[in-house]
Backbone of each chain as ProteinMPNN parsed JSONL, in Angstrom:
{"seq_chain_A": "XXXXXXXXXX", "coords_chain_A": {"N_chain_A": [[75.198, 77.332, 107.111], [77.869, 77.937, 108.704], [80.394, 77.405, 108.834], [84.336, 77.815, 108.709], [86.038, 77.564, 105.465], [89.059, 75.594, 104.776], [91.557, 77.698, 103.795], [93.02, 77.708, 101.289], [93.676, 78.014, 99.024], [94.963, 80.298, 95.88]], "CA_chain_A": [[76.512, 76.757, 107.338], [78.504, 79.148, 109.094], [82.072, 76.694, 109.148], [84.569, 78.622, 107.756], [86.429, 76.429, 104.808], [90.483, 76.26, 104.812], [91.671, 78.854, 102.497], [94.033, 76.849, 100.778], [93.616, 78.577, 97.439], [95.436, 81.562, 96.03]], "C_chain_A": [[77.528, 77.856, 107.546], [80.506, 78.752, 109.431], [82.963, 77.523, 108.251], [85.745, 77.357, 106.446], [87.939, 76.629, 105.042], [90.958, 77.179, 103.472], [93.293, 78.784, 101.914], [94.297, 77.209, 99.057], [94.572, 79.837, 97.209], [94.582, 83.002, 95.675]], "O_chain_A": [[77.942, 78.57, 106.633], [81.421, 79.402, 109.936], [82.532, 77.933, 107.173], [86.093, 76.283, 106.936], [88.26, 77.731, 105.487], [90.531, 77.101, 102.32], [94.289, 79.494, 102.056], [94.998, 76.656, 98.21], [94.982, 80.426, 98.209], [95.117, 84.097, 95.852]]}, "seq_chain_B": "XXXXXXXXXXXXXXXXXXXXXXXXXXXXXXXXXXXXXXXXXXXXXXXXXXXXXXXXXXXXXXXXXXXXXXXXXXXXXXXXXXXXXXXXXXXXXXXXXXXXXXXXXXXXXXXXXXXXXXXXXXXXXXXXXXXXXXXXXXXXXXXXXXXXXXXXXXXXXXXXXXXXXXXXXXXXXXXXXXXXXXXXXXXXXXXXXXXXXX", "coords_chain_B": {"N_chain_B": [[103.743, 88.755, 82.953], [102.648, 91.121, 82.498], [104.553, 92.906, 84.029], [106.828, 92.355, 83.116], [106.624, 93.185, 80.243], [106.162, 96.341, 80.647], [108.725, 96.87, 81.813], [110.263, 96.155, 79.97], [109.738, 97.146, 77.918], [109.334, 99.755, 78.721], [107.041, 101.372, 78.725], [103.675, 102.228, 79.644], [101.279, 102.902, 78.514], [97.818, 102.322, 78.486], [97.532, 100.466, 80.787], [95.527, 100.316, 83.76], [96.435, 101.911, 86.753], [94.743, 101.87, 88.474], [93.503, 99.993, 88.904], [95.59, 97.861, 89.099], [96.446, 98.544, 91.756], [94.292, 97.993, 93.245], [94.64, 95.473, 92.708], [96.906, 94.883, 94.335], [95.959, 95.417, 96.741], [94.155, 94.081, 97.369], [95.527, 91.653, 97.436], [97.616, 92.155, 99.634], [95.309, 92.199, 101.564], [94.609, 89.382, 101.716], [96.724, 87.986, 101.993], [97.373, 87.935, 104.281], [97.521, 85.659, 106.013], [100.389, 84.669, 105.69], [101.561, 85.454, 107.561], [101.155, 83.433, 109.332], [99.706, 80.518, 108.616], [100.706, 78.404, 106.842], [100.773, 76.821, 103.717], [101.791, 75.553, 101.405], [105.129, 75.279, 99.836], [104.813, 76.107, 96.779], [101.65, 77.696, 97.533], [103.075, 79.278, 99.05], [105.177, 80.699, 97.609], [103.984, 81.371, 95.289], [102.025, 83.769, 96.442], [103.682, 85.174, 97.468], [104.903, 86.23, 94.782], [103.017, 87.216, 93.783], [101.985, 90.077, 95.853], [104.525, 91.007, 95.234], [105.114, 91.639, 92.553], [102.85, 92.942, 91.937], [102.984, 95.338, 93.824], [105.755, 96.381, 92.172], [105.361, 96.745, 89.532], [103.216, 99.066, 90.443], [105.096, 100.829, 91.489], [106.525, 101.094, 89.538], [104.877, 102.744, 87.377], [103.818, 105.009, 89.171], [106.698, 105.683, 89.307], [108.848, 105.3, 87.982], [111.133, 106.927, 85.604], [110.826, 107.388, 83.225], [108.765, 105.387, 82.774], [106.444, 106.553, 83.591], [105.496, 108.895, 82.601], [103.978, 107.63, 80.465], [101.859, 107.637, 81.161], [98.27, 106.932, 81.044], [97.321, 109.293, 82.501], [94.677, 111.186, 82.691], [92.578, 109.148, 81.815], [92.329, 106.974, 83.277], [90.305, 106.907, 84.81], [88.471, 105.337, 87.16], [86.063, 105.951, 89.714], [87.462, 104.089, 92.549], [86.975, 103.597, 95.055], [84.143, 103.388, 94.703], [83.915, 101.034, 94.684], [85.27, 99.418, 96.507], [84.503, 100.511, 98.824], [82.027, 99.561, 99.126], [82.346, 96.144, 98.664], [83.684, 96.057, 101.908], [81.697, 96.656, 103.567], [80.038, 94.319, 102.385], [81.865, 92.616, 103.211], [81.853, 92.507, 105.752], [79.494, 91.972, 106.694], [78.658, 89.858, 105.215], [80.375, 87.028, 106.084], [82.411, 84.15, 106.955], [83.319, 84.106, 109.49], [83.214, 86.036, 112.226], [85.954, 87.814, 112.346], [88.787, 89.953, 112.221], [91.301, 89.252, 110.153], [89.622, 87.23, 108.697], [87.786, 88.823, 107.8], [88.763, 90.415, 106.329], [90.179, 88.629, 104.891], [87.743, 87.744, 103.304], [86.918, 90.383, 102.471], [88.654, 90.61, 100.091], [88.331, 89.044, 98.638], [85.881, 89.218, 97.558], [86.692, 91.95, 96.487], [88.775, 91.699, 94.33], [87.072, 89.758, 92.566], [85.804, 92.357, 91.024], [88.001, 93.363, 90.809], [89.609, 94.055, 88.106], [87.941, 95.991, 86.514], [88.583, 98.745, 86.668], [90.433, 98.983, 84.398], [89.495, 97.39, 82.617], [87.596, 99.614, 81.492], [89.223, 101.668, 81.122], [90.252, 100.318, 78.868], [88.501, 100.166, 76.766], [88.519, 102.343, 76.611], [90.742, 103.469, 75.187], [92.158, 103.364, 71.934], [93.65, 101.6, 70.267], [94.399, 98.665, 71.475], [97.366, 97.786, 73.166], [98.995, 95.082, 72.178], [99.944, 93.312, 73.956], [99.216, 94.124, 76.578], [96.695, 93.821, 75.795], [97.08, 90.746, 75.859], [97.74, 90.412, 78.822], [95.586, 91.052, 80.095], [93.808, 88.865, 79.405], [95.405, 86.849, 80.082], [95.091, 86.78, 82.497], [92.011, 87.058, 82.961], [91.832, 84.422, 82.049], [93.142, 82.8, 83.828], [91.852, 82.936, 85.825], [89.462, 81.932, 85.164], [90.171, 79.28, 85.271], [90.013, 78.816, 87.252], [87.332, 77.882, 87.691], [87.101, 75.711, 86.54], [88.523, 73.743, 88.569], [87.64, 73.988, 91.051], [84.979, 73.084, 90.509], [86.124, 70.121, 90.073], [87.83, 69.627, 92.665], [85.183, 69.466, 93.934], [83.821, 67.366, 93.389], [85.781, 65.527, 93.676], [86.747, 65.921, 96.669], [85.618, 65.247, 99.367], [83.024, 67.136, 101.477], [84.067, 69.201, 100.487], [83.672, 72.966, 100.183], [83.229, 76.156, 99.498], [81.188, 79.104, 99.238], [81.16, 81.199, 98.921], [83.638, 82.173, 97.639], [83.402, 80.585, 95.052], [80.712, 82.189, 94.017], [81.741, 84.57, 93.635], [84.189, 84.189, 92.347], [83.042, 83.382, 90.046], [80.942, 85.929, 89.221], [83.495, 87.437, 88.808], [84.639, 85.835, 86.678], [82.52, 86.392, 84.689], [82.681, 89.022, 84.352], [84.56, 89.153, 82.734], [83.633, 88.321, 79.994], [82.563, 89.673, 78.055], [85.159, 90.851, 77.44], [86.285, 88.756, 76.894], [85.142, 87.793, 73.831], [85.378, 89.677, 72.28], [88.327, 89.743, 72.078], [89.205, 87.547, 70.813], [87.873, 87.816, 68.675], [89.337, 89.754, 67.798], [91.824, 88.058, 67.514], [91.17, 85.777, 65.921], [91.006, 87.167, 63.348], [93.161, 88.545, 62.825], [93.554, 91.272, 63.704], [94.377, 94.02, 65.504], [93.443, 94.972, 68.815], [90.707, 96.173, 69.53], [88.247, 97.49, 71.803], [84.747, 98.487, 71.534], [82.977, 101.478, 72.043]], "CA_chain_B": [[103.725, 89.395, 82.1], [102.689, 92.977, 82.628], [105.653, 93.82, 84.75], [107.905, 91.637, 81.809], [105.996, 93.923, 79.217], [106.423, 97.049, 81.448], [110.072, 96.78, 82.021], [110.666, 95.645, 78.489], [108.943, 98.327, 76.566], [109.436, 101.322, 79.743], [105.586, 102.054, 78.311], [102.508, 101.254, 80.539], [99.827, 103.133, 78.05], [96.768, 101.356, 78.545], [97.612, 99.926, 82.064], [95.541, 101.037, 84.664], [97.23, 101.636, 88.062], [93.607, 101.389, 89.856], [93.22, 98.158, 88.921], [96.779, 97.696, 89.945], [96.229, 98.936, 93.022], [93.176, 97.482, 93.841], [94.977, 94.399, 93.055], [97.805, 95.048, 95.517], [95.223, 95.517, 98.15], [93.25, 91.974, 97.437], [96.777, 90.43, 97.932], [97.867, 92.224, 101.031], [94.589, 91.837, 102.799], [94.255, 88.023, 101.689], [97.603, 86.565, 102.141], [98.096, 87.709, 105.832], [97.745, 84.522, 106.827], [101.678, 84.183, 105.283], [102.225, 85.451, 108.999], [100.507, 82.649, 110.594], [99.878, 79.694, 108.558], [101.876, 77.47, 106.387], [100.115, 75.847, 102.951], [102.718, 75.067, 100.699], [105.73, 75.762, 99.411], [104.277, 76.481, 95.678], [101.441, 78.213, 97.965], [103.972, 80.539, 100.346], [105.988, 81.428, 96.68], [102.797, 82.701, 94.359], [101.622, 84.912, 97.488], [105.162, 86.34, 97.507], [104.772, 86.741, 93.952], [101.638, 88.112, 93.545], [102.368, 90.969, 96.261], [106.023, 91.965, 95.174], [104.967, 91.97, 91.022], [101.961, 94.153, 91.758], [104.193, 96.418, 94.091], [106.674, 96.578, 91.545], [104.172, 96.932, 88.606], [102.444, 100.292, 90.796], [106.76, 101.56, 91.635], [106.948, 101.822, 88.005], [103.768, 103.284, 86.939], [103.889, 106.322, 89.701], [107.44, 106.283, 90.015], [109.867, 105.208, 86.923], [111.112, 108.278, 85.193], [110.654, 107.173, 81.694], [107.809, 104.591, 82.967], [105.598, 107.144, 84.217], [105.479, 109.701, 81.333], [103.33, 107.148, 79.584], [100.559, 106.611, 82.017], [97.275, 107.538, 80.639], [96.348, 109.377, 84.169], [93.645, 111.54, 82.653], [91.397, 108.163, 80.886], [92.439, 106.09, 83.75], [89.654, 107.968, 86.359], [87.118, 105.042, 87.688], [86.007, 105.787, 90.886], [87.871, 103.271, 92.904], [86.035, 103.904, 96.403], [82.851, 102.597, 94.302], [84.597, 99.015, 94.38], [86.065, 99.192, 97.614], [83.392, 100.446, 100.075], [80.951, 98.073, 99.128], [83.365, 95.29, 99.367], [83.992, 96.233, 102.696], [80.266, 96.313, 103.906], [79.862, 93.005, 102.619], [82.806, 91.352, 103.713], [81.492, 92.831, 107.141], [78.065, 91.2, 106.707], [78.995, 88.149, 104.725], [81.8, 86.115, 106.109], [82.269, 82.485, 107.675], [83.798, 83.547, 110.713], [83.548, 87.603, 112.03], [87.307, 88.026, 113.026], [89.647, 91.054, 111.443], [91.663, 88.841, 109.049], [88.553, 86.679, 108.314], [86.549, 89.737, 107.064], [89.584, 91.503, 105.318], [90.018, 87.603, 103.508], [86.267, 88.106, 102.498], [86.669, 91.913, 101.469], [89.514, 90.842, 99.197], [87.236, 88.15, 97.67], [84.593, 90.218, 96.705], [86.919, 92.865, 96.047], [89.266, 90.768, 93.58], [86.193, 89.956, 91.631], [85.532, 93.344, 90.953], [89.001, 94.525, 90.217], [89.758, 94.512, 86.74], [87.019, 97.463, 85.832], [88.977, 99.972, 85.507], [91.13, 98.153, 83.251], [88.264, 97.034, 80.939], [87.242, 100.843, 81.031], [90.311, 102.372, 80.586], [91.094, 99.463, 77.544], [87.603, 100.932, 76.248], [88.835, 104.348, 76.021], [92.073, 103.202, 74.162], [91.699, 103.226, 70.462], [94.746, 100.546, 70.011], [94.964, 98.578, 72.607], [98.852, 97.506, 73.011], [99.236, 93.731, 71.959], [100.76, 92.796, 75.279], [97.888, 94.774, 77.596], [95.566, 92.874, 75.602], [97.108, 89.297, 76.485], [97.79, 90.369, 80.116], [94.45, 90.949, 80.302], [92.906, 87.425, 78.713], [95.909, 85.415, 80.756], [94.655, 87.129, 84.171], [91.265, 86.543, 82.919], [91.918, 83.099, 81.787], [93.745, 81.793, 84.965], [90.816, 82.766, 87.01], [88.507, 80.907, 84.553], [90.841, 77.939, 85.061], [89.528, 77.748, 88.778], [86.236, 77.142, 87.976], [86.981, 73.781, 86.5], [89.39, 73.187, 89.473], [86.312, 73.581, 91.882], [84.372, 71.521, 90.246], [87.171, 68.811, 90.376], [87.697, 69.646, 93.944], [83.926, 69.473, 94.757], [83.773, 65.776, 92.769], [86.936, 64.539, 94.746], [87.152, 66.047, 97.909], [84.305, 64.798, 100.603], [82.884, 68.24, 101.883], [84.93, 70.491, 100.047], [82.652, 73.334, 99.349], [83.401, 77.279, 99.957], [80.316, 79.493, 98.184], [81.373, 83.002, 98.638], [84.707, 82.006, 96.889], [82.283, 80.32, 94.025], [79.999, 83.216, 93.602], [82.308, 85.83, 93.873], [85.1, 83.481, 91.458], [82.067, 83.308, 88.906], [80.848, 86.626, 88.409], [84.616, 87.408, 88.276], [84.57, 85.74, 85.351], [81.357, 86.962, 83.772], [82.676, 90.31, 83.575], [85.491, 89.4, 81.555], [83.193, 87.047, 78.485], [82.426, 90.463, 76.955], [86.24, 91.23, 76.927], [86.715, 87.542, 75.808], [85.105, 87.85, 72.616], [86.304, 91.02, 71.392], [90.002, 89.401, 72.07], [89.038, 85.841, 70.251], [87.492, 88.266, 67.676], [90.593, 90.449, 67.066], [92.777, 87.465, 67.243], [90.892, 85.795, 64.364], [90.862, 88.655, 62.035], [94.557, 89.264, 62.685], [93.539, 92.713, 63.921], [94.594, 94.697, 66.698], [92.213, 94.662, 69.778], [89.574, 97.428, 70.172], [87.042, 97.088, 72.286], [83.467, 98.866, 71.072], [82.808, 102.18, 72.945]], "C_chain_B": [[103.694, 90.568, 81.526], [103.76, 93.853, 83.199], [106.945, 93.588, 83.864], [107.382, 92.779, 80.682], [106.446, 95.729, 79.908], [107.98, 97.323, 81.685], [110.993, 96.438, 80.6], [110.91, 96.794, 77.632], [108.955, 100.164, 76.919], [108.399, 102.346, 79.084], [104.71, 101.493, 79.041], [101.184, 101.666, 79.938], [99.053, 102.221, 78.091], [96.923, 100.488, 79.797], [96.947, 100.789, 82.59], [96.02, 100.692, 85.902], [96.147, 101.54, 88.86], [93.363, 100.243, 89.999], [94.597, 97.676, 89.877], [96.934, 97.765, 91.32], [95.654, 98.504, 93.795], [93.427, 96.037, 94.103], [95.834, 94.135, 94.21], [96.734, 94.943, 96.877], [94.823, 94.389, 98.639], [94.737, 91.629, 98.077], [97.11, 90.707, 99.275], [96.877, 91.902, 102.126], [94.186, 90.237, 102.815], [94.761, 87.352, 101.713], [98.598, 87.466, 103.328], [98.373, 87.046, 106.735], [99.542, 84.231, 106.31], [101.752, 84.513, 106.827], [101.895, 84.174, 109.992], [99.962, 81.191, 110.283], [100.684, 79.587, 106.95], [100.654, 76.031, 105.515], [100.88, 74.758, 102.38], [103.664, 75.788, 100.239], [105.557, 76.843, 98.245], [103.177, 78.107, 96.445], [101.995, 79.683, 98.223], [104.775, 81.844, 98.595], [105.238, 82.322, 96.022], [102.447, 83.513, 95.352], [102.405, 85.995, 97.465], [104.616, 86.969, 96.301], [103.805, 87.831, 93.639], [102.009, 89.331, 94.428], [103.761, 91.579, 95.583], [105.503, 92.267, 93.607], [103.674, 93.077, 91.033], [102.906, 95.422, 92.441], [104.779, 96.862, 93.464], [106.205, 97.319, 89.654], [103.757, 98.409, 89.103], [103.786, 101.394, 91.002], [106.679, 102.177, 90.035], [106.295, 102.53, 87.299], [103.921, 105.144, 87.68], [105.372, 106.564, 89.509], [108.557, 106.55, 89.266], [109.567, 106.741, 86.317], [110.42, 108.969, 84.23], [108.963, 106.555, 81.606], [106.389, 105.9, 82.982], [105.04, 108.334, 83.588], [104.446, 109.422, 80.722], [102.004, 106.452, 80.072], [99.335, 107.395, 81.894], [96.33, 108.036, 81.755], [94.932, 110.026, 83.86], [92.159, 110.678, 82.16], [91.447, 107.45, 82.358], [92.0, 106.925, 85.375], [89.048, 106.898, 87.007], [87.59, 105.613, 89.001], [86.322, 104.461, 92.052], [87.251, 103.004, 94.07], [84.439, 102.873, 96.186], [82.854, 101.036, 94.586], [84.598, 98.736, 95.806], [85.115, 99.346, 98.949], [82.304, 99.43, 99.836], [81.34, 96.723, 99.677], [83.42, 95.22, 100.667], [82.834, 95.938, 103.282], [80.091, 94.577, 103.611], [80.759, 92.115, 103.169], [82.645, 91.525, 105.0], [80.414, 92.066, 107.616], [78.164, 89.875, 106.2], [80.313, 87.729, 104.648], [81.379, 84.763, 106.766], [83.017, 83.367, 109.292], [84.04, 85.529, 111.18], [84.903, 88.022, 113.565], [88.028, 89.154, 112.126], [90.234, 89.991, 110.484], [90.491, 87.91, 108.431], [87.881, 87.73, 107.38], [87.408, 90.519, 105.933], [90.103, 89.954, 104.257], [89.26, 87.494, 102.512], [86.293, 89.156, 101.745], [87.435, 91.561, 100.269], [88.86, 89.737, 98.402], [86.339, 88.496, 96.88], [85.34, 91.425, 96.147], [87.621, 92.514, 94.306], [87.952, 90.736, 92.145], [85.561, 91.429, 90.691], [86.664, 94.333, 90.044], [89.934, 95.222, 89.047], [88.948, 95.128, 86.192], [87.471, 98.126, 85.34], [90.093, 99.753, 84.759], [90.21, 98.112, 82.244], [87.588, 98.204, 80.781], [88.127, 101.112, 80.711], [90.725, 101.513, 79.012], [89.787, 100.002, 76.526], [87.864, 102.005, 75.801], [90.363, 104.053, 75.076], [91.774, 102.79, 72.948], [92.488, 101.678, 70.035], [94.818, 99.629, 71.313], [96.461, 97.539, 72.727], [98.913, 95.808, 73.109], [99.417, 92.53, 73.218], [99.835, 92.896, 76.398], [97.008, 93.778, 77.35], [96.008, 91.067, 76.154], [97.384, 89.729, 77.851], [96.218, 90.167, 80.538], [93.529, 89.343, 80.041], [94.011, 86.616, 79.717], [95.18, 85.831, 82.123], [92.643, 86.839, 83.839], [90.615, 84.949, 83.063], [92.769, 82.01, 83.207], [92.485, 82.078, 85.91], [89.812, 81.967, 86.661], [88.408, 79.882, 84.834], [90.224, 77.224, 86.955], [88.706, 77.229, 88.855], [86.059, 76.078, 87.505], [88.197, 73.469, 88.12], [88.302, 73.164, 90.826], [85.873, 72.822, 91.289], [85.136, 70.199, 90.657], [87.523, 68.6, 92.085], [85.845, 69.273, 94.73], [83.692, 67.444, 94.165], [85.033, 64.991, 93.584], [86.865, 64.847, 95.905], [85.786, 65.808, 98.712], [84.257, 66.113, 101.305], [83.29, 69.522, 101.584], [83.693, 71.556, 99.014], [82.842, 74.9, 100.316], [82.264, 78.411, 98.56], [80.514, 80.635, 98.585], [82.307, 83.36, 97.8], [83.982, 81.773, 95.009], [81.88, 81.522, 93.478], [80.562, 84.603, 93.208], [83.006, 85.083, 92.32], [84.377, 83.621, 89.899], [81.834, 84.578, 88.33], [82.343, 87.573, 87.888], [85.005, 87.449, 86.549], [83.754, 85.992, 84.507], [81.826, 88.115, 83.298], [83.504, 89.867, 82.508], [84.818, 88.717, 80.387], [83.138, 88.498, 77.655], [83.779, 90.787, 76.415], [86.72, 89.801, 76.011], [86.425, 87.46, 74.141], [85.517, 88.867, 72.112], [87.892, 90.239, 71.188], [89.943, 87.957, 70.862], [88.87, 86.549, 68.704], [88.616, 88.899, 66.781], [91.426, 88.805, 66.69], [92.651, 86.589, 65.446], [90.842, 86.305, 62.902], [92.267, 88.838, 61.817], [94.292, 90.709, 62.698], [93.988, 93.243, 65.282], [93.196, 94.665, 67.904], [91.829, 95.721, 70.069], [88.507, 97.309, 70.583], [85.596, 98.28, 71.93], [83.122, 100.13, 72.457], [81.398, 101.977, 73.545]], "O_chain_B": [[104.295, 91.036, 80.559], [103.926, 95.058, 83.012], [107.901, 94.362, 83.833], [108.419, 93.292, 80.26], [107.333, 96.213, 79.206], [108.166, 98.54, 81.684], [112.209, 96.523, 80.43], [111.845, 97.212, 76.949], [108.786, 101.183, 76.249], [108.562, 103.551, 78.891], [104.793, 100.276, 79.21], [100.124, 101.211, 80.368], [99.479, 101.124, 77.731], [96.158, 99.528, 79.7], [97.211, 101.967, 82.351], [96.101, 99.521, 86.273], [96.363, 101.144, 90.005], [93.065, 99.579, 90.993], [94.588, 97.257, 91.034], [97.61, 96.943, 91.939], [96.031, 98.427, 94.964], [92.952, 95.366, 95.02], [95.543, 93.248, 95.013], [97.003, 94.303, 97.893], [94.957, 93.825, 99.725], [94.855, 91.36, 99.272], [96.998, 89.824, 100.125], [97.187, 91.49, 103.243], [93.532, 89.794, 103.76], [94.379, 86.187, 101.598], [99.813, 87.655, 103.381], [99.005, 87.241, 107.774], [99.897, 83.186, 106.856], [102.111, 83.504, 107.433], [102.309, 84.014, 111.14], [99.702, 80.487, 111.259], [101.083, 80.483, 106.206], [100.076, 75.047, 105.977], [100.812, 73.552, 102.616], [103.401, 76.982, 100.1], [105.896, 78.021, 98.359], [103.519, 79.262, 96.192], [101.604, 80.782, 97.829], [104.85, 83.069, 98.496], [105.418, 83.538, 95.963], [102.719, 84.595, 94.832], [102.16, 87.201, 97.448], [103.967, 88.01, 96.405], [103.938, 89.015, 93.329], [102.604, 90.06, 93.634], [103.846, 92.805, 95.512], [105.503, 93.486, 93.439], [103.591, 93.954, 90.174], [103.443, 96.294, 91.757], [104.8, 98.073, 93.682], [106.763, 98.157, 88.946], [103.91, 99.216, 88.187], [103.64, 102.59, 90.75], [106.753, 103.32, 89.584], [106.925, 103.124, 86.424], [104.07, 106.174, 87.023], [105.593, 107.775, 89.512], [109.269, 107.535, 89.462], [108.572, 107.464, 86.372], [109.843, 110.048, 84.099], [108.114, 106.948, 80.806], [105.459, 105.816, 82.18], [104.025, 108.794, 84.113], [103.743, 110.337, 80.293], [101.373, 105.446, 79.75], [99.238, 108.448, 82.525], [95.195, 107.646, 82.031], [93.983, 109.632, 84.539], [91.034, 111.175, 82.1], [90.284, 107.31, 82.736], [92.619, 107.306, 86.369], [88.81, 107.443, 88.085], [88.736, 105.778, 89.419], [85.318, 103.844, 92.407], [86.886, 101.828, 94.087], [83.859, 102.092, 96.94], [81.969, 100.184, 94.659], [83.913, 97.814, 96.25], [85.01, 98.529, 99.864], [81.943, 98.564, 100.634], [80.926, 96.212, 100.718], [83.164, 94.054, 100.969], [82.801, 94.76, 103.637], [80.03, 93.744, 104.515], [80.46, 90.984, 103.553], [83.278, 90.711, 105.674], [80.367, 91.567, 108.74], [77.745, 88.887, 106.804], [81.148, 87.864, 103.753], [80.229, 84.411, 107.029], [83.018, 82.572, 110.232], [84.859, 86.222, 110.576], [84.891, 88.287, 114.767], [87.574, 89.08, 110.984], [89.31, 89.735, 109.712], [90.611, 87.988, 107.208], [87.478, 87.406, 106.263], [86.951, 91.082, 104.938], [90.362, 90.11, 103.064], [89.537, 87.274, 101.333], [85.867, 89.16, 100.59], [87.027, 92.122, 99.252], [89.115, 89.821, 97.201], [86.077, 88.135, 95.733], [84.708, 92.041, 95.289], [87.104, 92.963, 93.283], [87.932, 91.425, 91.126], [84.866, 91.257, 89.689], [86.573, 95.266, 89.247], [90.605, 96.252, 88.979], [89.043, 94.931, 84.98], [87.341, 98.46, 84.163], [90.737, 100.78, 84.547], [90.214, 98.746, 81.189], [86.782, 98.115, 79.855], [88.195, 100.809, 79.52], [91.417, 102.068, 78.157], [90.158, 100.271, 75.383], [87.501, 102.544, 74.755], [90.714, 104.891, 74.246], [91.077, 101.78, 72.853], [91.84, 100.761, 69.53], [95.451, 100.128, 72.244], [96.356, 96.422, 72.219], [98.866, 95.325, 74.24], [99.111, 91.34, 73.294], [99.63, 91.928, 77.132], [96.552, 92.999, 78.187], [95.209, 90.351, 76.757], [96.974, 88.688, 78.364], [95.792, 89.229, 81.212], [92.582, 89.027, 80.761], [93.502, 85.622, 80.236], [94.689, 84.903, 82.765], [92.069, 86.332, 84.802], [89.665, 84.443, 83.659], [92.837, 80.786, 83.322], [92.251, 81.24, 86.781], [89.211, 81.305, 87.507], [87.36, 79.237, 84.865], [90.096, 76.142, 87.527], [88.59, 76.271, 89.62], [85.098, 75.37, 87.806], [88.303, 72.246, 88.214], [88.305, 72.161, 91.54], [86.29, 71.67, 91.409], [84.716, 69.389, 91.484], [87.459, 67.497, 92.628], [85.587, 68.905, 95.877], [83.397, 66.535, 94.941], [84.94, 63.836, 93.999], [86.924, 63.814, 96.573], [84.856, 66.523, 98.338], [85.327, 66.441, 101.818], [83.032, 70.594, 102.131], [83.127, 71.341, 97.942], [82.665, 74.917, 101.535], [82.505, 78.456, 97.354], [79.435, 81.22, 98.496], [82.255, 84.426, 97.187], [84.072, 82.562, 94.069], [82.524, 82.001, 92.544], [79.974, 85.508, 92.617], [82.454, 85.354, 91.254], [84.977, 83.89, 88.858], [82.253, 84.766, 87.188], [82.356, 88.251, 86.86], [85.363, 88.267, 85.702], [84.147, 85.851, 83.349], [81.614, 88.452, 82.133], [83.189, 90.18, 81.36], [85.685, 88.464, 79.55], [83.688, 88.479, 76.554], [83.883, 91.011, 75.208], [87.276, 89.74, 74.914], [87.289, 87.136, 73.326], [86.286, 88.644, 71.177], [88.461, 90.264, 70.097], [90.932, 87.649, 70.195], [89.466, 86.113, 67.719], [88.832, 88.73, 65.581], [91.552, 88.512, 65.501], [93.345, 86.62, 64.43], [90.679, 85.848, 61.771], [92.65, 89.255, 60.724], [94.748, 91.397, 61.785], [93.77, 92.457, 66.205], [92.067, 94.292, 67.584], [92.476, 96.394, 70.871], [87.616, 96.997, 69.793], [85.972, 99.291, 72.523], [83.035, 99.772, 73.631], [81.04, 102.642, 74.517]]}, "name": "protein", "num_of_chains": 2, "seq": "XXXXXXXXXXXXXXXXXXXXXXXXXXXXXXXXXXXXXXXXXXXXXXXXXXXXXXXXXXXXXXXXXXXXXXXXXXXXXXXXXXXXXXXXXXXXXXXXXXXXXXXXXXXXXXXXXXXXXXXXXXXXXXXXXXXXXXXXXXXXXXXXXXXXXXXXXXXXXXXXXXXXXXXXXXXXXXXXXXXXXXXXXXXXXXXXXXXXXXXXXXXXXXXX"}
């Protein structure tokens, strides 16, 4: 799984 | 807290500035998206934060008059390079997506995890360690702890929500710090000062 995730974190 | 403690006390014994540093770096290379997207308000503010309080935190360490007097430069040696080139390699080899801010999001992921060492060495070599150092240390421990129930909760609510380099990295994060956890749980019980076991 190469999707990248949203990087919605800090 | 450390820069409230720091500015308070115009003492930083037992701070190290590599850690500091190393932290500054995670932040600048992992919240360059502030140029380009748009999370949240709360989001956009801790990013700020986090960059300007480490900045301001590393100003006072090299640079205060009084501050800087009290900075244990000869204990506070790790090899910082050790952390950092590796990091780099992997965030080269293991990313989701191989773009320049993509891989420097990744390096600061894996780096992050990594970057309180020479902190928990340098708090090793300190006989006392300063009341305040020691809770900076357990809240910055303890808020990263706090994510891994917030994944979970995110992986149980959200349909697909699932990032495992963040995970793995987030985790042993927190592994390093359990040995510092009990020493701190240990002092606190005792009503003793916090020394960690050479």
């Amino acid at each position: 799984g190469n999707t990248k995730p949203p990087h919605d974190e800090l | 807290v450390l820069l409230l403690k720091i500015h308070a006390t115009k003492n930083c014994s037992g701070v190290s500035l590599k850690t500091q540093e190393l932290y500054a770096i995670v932040f600048v290379t992992r919240y360059l998206d502030l140029l380009f997207s748009f999370i949240s308000l709360y989001n956009t503010i801790m990013k700020l934060i986090f960059i300007g309080s480490s900045a301001c935190i590393i100003w006072y360490i090299r640079f205060h008059r009084v501050v800087s007097q009290t900075y244990d430069r000869e204990q506070d040696t790790f090899r910082v390079i050790f952390l950092i080139l590796p990091c780099l390699l992997l965030g080269i080899f293991i990313n989701h997506e191989f773009t320049i801010t993509e891989i420097l999001w990744t390096f600061s992921i894996y780096l992050e995890a990594v970057a309180i060492l020479p902190q928990l060495v340098l708090l090793q070599r300190t006989k006392n360690v300063d009341t305040l150092t020691g809770n900076y240390v357990f809240l910055l421990g303890g808020y990263r702890a706090l994510y891994l129930l917030n994944w979970i909760y995110r992986f149980l609510t959200e349909p697909g929500y699932r990032q495992w380099i963040v995970w793995i990295s987030g985790t042993i994060q927190t592994a390093i710090y359990c040995d510092f956890f009990y020493y701190y749980f240990q002092s606190w019980r005792r009503n003793e000062k916090l020394s960690l076991p050479s």
